[in-house]
BANU-624221 format. One record per residue (C-alpha): residue in one letter; x, y, z. Coordinates in pm, whole numbers, padded with zeros to 5 digits, always signed. Example, Ala and Ser with C-alpha at 12.3 -4.5 7.8 and 13.67 -1.06 7.14 Angstrom:
2
a+01230-00450+00780;s+01367-00106+00714;
END
This chain:
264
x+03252-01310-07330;x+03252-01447-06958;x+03548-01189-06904;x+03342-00917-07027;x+03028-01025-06880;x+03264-01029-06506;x+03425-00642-06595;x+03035-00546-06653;x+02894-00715-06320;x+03206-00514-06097;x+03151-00204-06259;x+02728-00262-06218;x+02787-00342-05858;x+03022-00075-05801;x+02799+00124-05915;x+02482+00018-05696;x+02682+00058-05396;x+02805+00410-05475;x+02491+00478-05579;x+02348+00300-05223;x+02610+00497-05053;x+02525+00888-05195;x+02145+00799-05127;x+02258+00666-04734;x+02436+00985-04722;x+02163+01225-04810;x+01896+01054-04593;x+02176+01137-04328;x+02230+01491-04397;x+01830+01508-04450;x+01764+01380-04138;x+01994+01580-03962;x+01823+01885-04083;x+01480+01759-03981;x+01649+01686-03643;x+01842+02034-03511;x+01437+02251-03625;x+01218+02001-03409;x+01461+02003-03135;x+01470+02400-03163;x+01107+02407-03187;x+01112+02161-02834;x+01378+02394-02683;x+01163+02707-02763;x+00834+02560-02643;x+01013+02445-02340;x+01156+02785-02266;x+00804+02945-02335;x+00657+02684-02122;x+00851+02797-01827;x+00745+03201-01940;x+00415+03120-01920;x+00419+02914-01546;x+00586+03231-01423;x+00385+03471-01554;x+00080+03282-01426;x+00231+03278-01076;x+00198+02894-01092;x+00496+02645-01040;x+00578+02467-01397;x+00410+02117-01372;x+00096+02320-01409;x+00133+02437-01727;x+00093+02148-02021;x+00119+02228-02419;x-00181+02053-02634;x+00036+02000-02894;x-00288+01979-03158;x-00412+02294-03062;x-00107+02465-03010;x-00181+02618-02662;x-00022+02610-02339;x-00337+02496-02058;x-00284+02685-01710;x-00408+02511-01422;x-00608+02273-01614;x-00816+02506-01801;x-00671+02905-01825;x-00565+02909-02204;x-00266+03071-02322;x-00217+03036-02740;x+00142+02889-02873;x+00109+03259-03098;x+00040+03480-02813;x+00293+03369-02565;x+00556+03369-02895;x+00476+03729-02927;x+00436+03773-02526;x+00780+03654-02475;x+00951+03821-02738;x+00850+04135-02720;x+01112+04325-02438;x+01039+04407-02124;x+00724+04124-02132;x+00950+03893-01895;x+00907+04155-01604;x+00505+04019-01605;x+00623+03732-01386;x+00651+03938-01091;x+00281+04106-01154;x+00142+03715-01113;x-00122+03709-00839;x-00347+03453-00685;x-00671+03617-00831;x-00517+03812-01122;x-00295+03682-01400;x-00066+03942-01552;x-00292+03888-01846;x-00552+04141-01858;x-00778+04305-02078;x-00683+04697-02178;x-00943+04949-01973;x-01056+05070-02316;x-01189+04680-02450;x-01351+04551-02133;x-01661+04733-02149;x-01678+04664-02556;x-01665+04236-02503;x-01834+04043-02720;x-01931+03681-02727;x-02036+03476-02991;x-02178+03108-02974;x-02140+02876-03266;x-02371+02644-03438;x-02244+02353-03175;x-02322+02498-02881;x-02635+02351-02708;x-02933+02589-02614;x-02888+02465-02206;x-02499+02601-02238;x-02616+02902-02454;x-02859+02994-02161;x-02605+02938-01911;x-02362+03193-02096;x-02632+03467-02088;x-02673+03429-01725;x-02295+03418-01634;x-02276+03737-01887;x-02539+03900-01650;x-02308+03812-01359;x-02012+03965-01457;x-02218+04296-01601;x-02390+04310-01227;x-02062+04281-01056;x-01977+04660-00990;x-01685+04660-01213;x-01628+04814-01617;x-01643+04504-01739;x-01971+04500-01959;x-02047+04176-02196;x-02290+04115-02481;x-02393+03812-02645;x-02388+03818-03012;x-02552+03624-03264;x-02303+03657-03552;x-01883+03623-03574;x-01902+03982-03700;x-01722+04199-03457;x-01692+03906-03211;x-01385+03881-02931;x-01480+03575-02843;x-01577+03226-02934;x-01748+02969-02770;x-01728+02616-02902;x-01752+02290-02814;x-01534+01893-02796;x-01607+01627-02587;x-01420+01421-02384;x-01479+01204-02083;x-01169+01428-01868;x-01286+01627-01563;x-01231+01962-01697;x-01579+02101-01769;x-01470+02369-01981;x-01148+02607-02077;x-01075+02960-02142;x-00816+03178-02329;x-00640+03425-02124;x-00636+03773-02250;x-00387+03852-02530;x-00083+04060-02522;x-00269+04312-02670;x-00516+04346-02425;x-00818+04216-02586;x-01023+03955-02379;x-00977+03592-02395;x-01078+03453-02781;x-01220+03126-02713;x-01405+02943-02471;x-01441+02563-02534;x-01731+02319-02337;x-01718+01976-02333;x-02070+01820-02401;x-02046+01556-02147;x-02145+01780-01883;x-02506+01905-02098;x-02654+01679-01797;x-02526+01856-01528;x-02759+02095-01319;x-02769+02414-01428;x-02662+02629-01137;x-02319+02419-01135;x-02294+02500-01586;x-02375+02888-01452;x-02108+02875-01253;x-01861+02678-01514;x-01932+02939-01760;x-01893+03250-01465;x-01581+03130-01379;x-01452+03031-01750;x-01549+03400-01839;x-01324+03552-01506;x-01021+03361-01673;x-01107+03522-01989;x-01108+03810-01798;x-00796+03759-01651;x-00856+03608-01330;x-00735+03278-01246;x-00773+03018-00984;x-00888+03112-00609;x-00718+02925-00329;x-00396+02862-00512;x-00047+02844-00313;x+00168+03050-00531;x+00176+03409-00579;x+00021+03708-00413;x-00321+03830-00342;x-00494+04107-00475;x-00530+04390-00216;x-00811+04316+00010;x-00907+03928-00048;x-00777+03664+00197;x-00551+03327+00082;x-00863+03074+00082;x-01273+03136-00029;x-01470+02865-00029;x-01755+02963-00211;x-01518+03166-00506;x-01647+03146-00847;x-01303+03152-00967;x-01249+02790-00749;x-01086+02552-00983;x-01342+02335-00875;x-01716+02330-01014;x-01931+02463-00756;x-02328+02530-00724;x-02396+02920-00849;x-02531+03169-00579;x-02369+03493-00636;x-01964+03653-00616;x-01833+03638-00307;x-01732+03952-00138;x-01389+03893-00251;x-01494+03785-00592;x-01609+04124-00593;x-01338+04278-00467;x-01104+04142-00703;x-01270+04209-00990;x-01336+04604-00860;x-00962+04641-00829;x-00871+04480-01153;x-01155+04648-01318;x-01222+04964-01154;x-01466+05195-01294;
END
């Protein structure tokens, strides 16, 4: 009996550790094949990383990817979505848009026949001091001599874009999608509810400015790119400054910009 009980114990064991071995070797090959997609997927958001600094006219630290929202954030708050720049970057020919980058004008623009049809919606989160804000900054851009023509709208029905809010205790007052491939104007524009205290000219001029980059425009005073014909390489007082100023009116050469982009 103690032989058999011996053969039975090698041939158990024997078979634990072949067993041991095949499940070693599958976790292997499994996470081997986890391994080449994610570093594909890092490779590819890498390379569209770089697409989307270039297009932008801005050097590549600028551009960071939220990896929960699946966006690439220009210049701390210009918006380009992980879907858009995949179908930006794709599509031939797109690559050439690096070398329409300017200073005051992204290659990302709305198509002549949407700007003058925008529409903005304002979800349920959206405080009534940011909603009145966004109907004066809307008046801004309608008043600035240009197609572009906004309306707020009280349902998601037939709305281009969304404003929402998050909160977070980081500078940035606010973000904005860039226009899509396909022209349309930026989809979303996101507030962050620690600023509801701040004065109300400087939240006019957060949402004026968040509404140029969903417009197209992006920051004033940068030191990449080129300028659009007729504005100078620094304006203090630009709405599209990446930094939150007091609301008076455009400059000049906010108005300039947005005539040339925009021309009726």
């Amino acid at each position: 009996m103690n032989n058999s009980h011996n053969i039975f114990s090698s041939k158990f064991f024997a078979t634990i550790a072949l067993a041991l071995l095949v499940i070693f070797q599958s976790c292997k090959k499994n996470d081997a094949a986890e391994v080449a997609p994610v570093a594909a997927e890092n490779n590819n958001i890498a390379a569209l990383s770089q697409a989307v600094a270039a297009s932008a006219g801005v050097s590549a630290d600028k551009v960071e990817f939220n990896k929960n929202e699946k966006e690439f954030v220009i210049d701390g708050d210009a918006v380009v979505s992980l879907e858009d720049a995949t179908v930006r970057f794709s599509s031939k020919g797109v690559a050439g848009a690096a070398s329409q980058a300017t200073q005051m004008r992204s290659p990302y623009t709305v198509a002549s026949a949407k700007v003058n049809t925008i529409k903005i919606y304002c979800d349920a989160t959206v405080p009534a001091v940011w909603v009145a804000a966004m109907d004066s900054a809307i008046k801004n851009w309608n008043a600035s001599g240009s197609k572009v023509y906004i309306q707020r709208i009280t349902t998601t029905t037939g709305a281009t874009t969304k404003v929402t809010t998050t909160y977070n205790t980081t500078l940035t007052v606010a973000t904005a999608v860039y226009p899509d491939y396909y022209g349309n104007a930026g989809n979303k524009v996101t507030i962050n509810t620690n600023y509801n205290g701040m004065e109300t000219s400087k939240k006019v001029f957060a949402i004026t400015h968040e509404l140029g980059h969903t417009l197209g425009l992006s920051h004033t005073g940068g030191t990449y790119g080129t300028l659009v014909a007729g504005t100078p390489v620094t304006d203090a007082s630009s709405v599209m400054n990446a930094v939150c100023l007091t609301w008076s009116a455009f400059t000049a050469y906010d108005l300039q910009a947005i005539r040339t982009v925009y021309a009726k």
